[in-house]
C-alpha positions as a Markdown table, in Angstrom:
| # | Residue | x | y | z |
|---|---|---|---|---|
| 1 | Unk | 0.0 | 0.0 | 0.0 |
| 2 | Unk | 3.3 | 2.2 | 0.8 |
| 3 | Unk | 3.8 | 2.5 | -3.1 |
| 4 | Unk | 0.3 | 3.0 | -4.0 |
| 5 | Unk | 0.3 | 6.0 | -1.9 |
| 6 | Unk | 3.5 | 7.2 | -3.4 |
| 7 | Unk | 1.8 | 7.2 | -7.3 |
| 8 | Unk | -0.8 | 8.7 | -6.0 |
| 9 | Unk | 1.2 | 11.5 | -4.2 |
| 10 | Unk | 3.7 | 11.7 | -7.6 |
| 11 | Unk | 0.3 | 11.7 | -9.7 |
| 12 | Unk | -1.1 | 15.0 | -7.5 |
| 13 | Unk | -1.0 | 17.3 | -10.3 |
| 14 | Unk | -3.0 | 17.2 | -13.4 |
| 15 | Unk | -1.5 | 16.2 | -16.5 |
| 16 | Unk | 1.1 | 14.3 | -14.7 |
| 17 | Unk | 2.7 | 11.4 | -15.1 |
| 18 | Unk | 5.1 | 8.0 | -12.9 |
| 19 | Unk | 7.0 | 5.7 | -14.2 |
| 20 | Unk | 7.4 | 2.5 | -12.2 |
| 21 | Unk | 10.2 | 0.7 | -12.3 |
| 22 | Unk | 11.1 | -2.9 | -10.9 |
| 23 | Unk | 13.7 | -5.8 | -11.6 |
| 24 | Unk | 13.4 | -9.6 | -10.7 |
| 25 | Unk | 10.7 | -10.5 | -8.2 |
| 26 | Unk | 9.7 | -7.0 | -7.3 |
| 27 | Unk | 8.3 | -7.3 | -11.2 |
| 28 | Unk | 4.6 | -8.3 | -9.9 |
| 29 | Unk | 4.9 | -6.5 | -7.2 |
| 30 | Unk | 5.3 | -3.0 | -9.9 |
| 31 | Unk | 2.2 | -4.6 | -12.5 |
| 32 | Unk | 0.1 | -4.9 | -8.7 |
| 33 | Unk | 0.4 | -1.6 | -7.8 |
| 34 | Unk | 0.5 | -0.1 | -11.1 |
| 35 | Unk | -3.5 | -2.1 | -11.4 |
| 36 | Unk | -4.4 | -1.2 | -7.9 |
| 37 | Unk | -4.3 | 2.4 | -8.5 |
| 38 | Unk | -5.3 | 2.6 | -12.2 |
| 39 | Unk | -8.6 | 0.4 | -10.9 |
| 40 | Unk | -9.4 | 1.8 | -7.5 |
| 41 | Unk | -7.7 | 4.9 | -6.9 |
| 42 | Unk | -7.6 | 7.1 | -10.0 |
| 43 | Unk | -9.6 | 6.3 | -12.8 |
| 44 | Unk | -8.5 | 8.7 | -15.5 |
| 45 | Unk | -4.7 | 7.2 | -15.2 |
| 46 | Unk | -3.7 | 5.0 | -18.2 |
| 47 | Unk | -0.6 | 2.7 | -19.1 |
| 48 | Unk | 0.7 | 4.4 | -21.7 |
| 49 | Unk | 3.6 | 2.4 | -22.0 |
| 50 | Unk | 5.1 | -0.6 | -21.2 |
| 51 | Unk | 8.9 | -1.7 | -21.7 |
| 52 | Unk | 10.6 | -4.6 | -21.0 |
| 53 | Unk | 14.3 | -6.1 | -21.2 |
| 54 | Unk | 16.9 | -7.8 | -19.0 |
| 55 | Unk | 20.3 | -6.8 | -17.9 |
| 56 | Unk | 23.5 | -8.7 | -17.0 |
| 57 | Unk | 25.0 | -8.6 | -13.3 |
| 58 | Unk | 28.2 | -10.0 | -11.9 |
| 59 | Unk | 27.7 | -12.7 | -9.0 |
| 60 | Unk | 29.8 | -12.3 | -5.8 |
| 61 | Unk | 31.7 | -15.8 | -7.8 |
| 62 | Unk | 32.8 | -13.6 | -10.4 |
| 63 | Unk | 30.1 | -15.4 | -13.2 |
| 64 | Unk | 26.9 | -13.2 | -14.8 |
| 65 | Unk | 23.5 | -13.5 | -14.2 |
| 66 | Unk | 20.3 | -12.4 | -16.2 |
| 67 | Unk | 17.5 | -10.6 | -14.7 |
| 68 | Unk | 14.4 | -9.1 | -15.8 |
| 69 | Unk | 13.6 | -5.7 | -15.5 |
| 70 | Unk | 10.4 | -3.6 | -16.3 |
| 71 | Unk | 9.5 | -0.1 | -17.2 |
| 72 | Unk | 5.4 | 1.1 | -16.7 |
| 73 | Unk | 4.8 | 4.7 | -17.6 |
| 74 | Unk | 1.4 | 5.5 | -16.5 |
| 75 | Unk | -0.2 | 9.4 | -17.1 |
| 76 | Unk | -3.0 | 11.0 | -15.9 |
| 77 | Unk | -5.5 | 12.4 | -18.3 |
């Protein structure tokens, strides 16, 4: 609910606009709250875009590891 409030605070003014951003497991947890307040909180805001990719990081053991990351951008009309 913590992040919920904080769209809704970044989304105060008209004509504004958030982008949530998340990576790994925190992805659902960015598409929940990014729902959440289109659905129940403010019903003019719409997804106006959507990207997607993944990104290499170094393990402690030296090796690379993939992980997901997304990018909602969400405006208020």
């Amino acid at each position: 609910m913590a992040y919920c409030l904080a769209v809704m605070t970044a989304l105060k003014d008209d004509k504004s606009e958030v982008i949530l951003m998340a990576r790994g497991r925190a992805i659902s947890k960015a598409v929940d709250v990014a729902e959440v307040v289109r659905n129940q909180f403010i019903s003019n805001l719409v997804i106006k875009d959507i990207s997607i990719g993944t990104e290499q990081m170094e393990t402690e053991e030296g090796g690379t590891r993939n992980i997901s990351n997304i990018a909602i951008l969400m405006v208020k009309e």
